[in-house]
C-alpha positions in Angstrom: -32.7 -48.0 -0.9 -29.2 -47.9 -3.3 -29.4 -48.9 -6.8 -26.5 -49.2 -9.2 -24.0 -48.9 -6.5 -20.9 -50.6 -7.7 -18.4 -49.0 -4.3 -18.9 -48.7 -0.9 -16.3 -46.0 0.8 -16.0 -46.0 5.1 -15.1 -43.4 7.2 -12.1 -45.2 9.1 -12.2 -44.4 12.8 -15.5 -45.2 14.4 -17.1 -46.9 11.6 -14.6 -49.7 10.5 -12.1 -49.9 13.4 -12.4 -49.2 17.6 -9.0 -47.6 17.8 -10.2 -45.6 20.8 -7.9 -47.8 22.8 -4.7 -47.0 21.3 -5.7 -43.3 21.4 -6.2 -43.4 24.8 -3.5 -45.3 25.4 -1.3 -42.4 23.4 -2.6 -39.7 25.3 -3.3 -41.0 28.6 0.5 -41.9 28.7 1.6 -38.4 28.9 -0.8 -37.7 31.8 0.8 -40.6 33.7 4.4 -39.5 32.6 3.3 -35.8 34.3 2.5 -37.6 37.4 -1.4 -37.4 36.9 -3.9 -39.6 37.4 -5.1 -42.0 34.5 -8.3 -41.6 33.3 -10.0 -44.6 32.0 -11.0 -45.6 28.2 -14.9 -44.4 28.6 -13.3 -40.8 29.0 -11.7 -41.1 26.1 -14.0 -42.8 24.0 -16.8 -40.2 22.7 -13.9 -38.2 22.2 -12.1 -40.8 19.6 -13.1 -39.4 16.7 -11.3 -36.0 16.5 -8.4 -37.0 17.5 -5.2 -35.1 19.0 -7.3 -31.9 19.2 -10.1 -34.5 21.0 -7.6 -36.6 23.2 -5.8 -33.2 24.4 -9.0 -31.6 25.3 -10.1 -34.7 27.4 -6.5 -35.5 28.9 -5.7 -31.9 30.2 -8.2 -29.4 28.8 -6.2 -28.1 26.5 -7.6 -26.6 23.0 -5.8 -25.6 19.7 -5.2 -21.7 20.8 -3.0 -22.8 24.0 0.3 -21.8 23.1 1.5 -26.1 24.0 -0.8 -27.8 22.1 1.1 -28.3 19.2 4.1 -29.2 21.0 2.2 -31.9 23.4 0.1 -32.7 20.1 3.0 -33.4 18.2 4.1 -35.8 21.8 0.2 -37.6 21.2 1.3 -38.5 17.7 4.9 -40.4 18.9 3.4 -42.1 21.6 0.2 -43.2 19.1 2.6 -44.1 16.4 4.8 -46.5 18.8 0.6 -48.2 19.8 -1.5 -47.5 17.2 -1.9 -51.0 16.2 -1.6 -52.9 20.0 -5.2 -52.3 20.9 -7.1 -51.0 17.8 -9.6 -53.4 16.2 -12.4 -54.4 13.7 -16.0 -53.3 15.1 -18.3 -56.7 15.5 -19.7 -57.6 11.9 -16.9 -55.5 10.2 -14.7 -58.4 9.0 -17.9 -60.3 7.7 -19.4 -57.1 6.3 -16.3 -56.6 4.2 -16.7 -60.3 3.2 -20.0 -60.0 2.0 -19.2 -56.3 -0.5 -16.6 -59.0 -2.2 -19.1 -61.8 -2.5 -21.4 -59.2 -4.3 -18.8 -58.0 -6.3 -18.5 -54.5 -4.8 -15.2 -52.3 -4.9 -14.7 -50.9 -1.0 -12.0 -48.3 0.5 -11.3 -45.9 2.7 -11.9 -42.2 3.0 -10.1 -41.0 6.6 -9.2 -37.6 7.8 -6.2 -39.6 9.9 -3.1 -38.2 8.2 -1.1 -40.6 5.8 1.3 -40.7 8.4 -1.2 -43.2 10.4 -3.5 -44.2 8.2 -1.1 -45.7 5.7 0.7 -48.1 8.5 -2.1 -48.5 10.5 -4.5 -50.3 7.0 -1.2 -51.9 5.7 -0.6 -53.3 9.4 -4.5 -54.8 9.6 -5.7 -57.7 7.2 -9.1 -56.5 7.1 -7.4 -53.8 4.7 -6.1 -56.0 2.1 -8.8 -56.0 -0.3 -9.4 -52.4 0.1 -9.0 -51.1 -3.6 -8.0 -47.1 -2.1 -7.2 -45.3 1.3 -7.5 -42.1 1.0 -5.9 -40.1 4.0 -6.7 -36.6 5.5 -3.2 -35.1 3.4 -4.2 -37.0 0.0 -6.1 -33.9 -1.4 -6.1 -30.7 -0.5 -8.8 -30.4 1.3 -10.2 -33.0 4.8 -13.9 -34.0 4.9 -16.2 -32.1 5.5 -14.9 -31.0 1.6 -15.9 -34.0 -1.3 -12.3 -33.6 -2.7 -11.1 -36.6 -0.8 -14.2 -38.6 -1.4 -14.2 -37.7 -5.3 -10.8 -38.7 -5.4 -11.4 -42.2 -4.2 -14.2 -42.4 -7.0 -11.4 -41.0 -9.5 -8.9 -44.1 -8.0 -11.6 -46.5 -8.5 -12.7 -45.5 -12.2 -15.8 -44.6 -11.0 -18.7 -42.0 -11.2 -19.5 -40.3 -7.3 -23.0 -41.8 -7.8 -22.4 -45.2 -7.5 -21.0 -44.7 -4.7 -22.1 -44.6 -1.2 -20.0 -43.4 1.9 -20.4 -44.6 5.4 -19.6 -42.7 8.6 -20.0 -42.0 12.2 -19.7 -37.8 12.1 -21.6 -35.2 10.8 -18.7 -34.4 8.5 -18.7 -37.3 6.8 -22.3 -37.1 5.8 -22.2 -33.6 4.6 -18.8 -34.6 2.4 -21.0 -37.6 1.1 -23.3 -35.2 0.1 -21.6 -32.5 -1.6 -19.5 -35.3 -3.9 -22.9 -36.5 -4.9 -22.8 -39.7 -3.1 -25.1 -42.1 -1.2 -25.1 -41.6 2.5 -25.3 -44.2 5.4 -25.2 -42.3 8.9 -22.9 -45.6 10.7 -25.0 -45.3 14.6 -22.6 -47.5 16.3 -19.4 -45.0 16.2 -17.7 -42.4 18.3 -21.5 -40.3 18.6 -20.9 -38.8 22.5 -24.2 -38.1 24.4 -25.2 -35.0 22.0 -25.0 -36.5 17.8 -28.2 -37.2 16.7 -27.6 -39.2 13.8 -31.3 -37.9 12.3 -30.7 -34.6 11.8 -27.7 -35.4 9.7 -29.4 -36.1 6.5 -28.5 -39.1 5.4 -29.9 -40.8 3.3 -30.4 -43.8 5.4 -28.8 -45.0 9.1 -27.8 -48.0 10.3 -27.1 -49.3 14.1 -25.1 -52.0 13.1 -22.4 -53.2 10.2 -24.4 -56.1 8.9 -27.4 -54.2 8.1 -25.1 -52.1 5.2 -26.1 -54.6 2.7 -29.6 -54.7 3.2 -29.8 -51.1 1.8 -28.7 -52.0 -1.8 -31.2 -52.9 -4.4 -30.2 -55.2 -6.4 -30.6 -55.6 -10.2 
């Protein structure tokens, strides 16, 4: 499917790492501290992916135009940075995946819209990160995914041409960033979908439903 691929990029949230929990976790304290009921994880969980603006929405409702969010936003990101490694872990396969992209002498990293703010603890405080040869956050570049700048800038870190490359993700965004920076694209089924994504209309260049199928899709010399 991929020839002369010499770097795999991931997505972060979804597609590497369940940190659904923690998010929860963040958000669903401030329900609880307002005397509300908790909500449990699957409520959160679909939701994971876009973060404050997704965890508000599900915990009270509340979108970007109320004239609160970015106070109780800027609440969500304390209480996440005091968790955001307690319950946040490696999808199944993920650890052995990664294992494999070294035995084959690939270069990996990461390509996140999570600020550096979290990103930067949250790699440095997982091993699975430790052979990752760039994290590029949502603040590295100007511009967030769906925009190529941060996924051509992890080629540029990596001395590498965008085409041998291929970026894996679970959101829409992340295919159409792929895209436009003249990457490879691998639609990741297993993420944060919800009931309404269909990975197919995406136009990816291939999909997967599970990390140990990644490999399969490179051809190899």
């Amino acid at each position: 499917m991929f020839a002369n691929i010499d770097a795999i990029l991931f997505d972060l949230d979804g597609t590497l790492i369940d940190s659904a929990p923690d998010l929860g976790a963040a958000v669903d304290q401030m329900r609880v501290s307002r005397g509300m009921a908790s909500l449990p994880l699957d409520t959160y969980r679909p939701l994971a992916g876009s973060g404050a603006r997704g965890m508000l929405a599900v915990a009270f409702g509340m979108t970007p135009e109320d004239p609160l969010f970015d106070a109780m936003r800027e609440e969500f990101f304390s209480n996440y940075e005091q968790c955001m490694t307690q319950r946040t872990y490696a999808f199944d396969g993920v650890a052995e995946m990664i294992h494999n992209i070294g035995l084959a002498g690939l270069q990996w990293g990461v390509v996140t819209n999570k600020s550096a703010r979290f990103a930067e603890p949250l790699t440095r405080g997982m091993p699975l990160f430790d052979t990752a040869g760039t994290v590029i956050s949502g603040d590295t570049t100007p511009h967030a995914k769906p925009h190529p700048a941060p996924l051509l800038e992890a080629a540029r870190r990596l001395g590498l041409e965008p085409a041998r490359c291929i970026y894996v993700g679970d959101d829409e965004r992340d295919i159409v960033a792929g895209l436009a920076a003249g990457m490879g694209t691998v639609a990741a089924d297993y993420g944060y979908l919800g009931d309404k994504a269909d990975t197919a209309t995406w136009g990816a260049h291939a999909r997967i439903k599970s990390p140990d199928a990644l490999l399969q899709l490179l051809i190899r010399a």
